[in-house]
N, C-alpha and C positions, 0 to 999 in steps of 0.2 A: 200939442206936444208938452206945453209945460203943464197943462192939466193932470196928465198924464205921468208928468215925473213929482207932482206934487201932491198926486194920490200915491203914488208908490213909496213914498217919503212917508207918508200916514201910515200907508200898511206893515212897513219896515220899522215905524216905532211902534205901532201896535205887537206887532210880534213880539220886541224888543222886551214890550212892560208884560206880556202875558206868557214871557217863556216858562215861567213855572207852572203852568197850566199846560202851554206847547209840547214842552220838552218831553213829558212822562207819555201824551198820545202818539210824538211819533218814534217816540221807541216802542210803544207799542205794535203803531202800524209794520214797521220794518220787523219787528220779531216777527209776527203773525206771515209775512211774507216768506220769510226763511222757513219759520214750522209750516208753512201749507205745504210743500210735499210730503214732510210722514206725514200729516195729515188726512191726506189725499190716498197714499199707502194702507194707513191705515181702515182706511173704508173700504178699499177693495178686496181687502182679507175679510170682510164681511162685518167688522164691527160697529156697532152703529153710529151716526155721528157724535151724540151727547156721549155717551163711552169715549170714543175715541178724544174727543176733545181732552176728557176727564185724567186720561193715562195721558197726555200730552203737554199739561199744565202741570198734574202729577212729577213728572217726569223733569219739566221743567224748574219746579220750584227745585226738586232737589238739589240741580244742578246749579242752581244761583246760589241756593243754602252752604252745599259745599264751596262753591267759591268764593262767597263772603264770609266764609270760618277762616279758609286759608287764607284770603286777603286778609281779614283783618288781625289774625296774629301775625303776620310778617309784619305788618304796619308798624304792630307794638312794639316789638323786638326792634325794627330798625330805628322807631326813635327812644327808646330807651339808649340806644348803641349811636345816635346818633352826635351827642357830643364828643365821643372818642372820634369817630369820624373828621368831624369837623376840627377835634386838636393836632391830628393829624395832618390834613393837609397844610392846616398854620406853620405846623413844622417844615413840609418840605416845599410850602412857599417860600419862606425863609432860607433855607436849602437855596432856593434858584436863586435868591438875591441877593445869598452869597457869590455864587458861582459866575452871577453876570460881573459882580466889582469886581473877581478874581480876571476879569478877560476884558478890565476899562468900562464896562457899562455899570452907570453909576444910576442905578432906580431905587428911588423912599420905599417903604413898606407903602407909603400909603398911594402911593401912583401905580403901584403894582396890584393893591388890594381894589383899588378903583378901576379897576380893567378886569381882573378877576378875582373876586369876592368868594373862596370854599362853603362859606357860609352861610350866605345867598343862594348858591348852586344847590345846598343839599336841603334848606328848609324849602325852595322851591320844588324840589325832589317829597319830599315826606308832607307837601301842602298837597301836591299831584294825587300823591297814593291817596291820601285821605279823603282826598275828591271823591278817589274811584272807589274806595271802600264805601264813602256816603251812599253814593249810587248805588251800588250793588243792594246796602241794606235797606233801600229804601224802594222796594219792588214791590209793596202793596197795590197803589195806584197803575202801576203798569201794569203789573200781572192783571188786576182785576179788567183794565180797557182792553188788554189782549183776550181775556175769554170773552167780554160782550162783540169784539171784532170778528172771530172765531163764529159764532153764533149768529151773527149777520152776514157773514160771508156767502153763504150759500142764497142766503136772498137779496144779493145787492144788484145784482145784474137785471132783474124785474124792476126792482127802483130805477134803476136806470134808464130802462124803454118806459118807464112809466112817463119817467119826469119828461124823456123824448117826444112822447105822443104817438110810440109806436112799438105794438108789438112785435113786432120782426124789425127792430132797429139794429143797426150795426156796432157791435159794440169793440170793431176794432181797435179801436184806438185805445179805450180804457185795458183793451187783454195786451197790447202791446206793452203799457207801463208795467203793469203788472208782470210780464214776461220778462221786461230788460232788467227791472227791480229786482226779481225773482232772482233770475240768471247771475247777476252781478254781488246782490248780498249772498249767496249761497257759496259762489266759489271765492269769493272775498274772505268769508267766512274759512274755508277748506286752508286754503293759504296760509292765512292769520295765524291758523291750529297750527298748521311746518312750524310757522317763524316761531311760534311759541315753543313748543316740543322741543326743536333742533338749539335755541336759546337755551332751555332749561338744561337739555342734556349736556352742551358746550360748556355752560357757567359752573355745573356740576365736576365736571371732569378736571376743568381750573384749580376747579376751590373757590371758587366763590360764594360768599355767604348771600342768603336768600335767592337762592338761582329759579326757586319756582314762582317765586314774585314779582321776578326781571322776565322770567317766561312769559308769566299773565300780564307785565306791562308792554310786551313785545306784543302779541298775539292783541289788544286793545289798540294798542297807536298804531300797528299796521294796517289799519283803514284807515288813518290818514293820509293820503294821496302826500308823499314827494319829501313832506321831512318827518315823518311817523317815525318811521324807523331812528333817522340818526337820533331824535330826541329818545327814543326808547334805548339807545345806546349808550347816550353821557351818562348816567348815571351809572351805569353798572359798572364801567369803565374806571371812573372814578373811584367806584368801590376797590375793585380789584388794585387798582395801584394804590389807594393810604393800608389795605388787607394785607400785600398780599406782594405786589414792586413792580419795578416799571415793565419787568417782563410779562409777568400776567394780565397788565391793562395791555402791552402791547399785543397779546395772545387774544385777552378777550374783544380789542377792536378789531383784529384780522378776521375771527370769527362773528362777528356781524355783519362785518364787511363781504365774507366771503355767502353767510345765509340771505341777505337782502341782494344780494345781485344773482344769484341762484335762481332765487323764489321769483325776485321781482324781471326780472329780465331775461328767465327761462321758460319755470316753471308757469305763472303768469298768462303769459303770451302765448304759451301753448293751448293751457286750458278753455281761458278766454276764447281765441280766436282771433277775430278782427277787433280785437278789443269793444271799448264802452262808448267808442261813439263820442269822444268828447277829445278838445286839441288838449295839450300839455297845459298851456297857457288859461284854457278858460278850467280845469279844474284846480290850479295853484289859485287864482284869482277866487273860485267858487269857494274853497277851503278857508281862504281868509274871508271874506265876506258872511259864511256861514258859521265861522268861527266867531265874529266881531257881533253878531246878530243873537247868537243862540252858544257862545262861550264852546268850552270843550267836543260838547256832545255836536254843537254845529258843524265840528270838525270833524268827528268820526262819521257823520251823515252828507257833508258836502254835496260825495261824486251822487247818490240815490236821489237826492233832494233835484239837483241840476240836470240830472239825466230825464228825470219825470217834467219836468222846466222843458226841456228840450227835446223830448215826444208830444208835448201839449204843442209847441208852439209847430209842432211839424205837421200838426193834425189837421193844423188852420194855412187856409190858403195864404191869408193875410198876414200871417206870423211867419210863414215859410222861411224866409230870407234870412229870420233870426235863430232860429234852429241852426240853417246852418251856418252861420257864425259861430255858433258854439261847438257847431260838430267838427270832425275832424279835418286832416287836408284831404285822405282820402276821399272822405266822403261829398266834400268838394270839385275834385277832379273826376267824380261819376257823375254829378248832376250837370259839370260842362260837357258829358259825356251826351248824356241821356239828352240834355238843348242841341247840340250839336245833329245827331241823330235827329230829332226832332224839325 
């Protein structure tokens, strides 16, 4: 056991020091998963594979190109405008510490600036974008491993019974990851697009400034599993009220409020089905550990990373037990189902 947890200790800083290299293949891997159905489409209209890859990447870069234009002029715009921001809420922090002495609560600027900081909050806001604008501009390496994955893909499944020692080996288990991956970043993906649209067009109708930037920051942190969203919230929120007053932030948190509980607790659940297979608790837990490991991008990968974790270990008789630890309660109350029976 302690071998065991003091190789995993090695592997976890391994990752740790090699995530610049990590990070760009499994954003690759997980894109390539999402593009294999037009992919797949695409060849059965008859085009041939290297074609269809070509209009696929094609297609792709433009789509990053355009959103790393849009991202990164809003980027601009917001920190050029970002000081007025920032003197703004100085002001109506000030505002409430008046308003507390006016009713006996007697708070310093600075016990109030120490609890909340406008300043902090918004350069934490315009470090964030900048992140995602990095990211976005910097799709050489990924794009390039998503077309060598794309290219390999068709003949990995022979590697596969190779390395097995069989040609007619089964290769369930690898089509299952591949399936719940599949299934999961696709309609993650569908969702994301609501939350971002229904964002942009809500921010828009507001007034609020940059509403397609709060769209694309909605539509990215809603693959994070639990607080995506309210983080894709503060900010905008904040905008709206030094913009715009306390009615439009109260406007624009009702409509977050009202699109993530929609999406997430509707819409969601419908599509999905029986859901991903994973408790509440081990994908909170999974989010920050793949967050702590592999920073932002760990976070938008968590549930895909854990879920593939938690098909490998179901594959093995010997790992059985820890699969379902991670999976859900249902899926618990079927396996004392199936012993029972048994």
């Amino acid at each position: 056991m302690l071998i065991n947890l003091a190789a995993l200790v090695v592997i976890v800083a391994g990752i740790m020091a090699a995530k610049s290299l990590i990070i760009p293949l499994l954003l690759a891997v997980f894109l390539a998963v999402i593009c294999a159905p037009p992919l797949y489409w695409l060849r059965t209209k008859g085009i041939p594979p290297f074609l269809s890859i070509i209009i696929l990447v094609a297609g792709l870069i433009v789509l990053e190109t355009g959103v790393a234009t849009l991202v990164g002029s809003s980027i601009t715009d917001f920190s050029k405008s970002l000081p007025l921001y920032q003197s703004r809420l100085q002001t109506m922090l000030a505002g409430v510490i008046a308003w507390l002495g006016t009713h006996g609560i007697k708070v310093t600027d600075q016990t109030l600036v120490d609890q909340f900081d406008p300043g902090k909050i918004m350069n934490m806001v315009a470090n964030t974008l900048n992140t995602m604008g990095g990211l976005l501009t910097n799709t050489f390496m990924i794009t390039l491993t998503f077309v060598f994955i794309l290219f390999e893909a068709a003949g990995f499944p022979d590697k596969l019974r190779a390395m097995a020692g069989k040609r007619d080996a089964d290769l369930e288990e690898y089509a299952e990851i591949t399936k719940g991956v599949n299934r999961y970043m696709v309609l993650k993906t569908m969702t994301s697009l609501m939350t971002g649209v229904l964002v942009t067009v809500a921010l828009k109708i507001i007034g609020v400034d940059f509403a397609v930037m709060w769209g694309l920051v909605a539509f990215f942190l809603n693959f994070i599993p639990t607080i995506g969203s309210i983080i894709a919230a503060v900010p905008a929120v904040l905008l709206a009220l030094v913009q715009i007053g306390t009615g439009a932030a109260a406007a624009t948190a009702a409509c977050y409020l009202v699109i993530n509980m929609v999406i997430g607790n509707i819409v969601e659940p419908k599509i999905m089905g029986s859901g991903i297979g994973l408790s509440p608790l081990v994908i909170f837990v999974s989010m920050a550990f793949w967050g702590w490991v592999l920073g932002p991008v760990g976070m938008l990968l968590s549930v895909p990373l854990t879920m593939t974790l938690k098909i490998i270990l179901a594959g093995n008789e010997n790992t059985r037990r820890l699969a379902l630890l991670l999976g859900s309660n249902n899926e618990a109350r079927a396996a004392l189902r199936e012993q029972s029976r048994a």
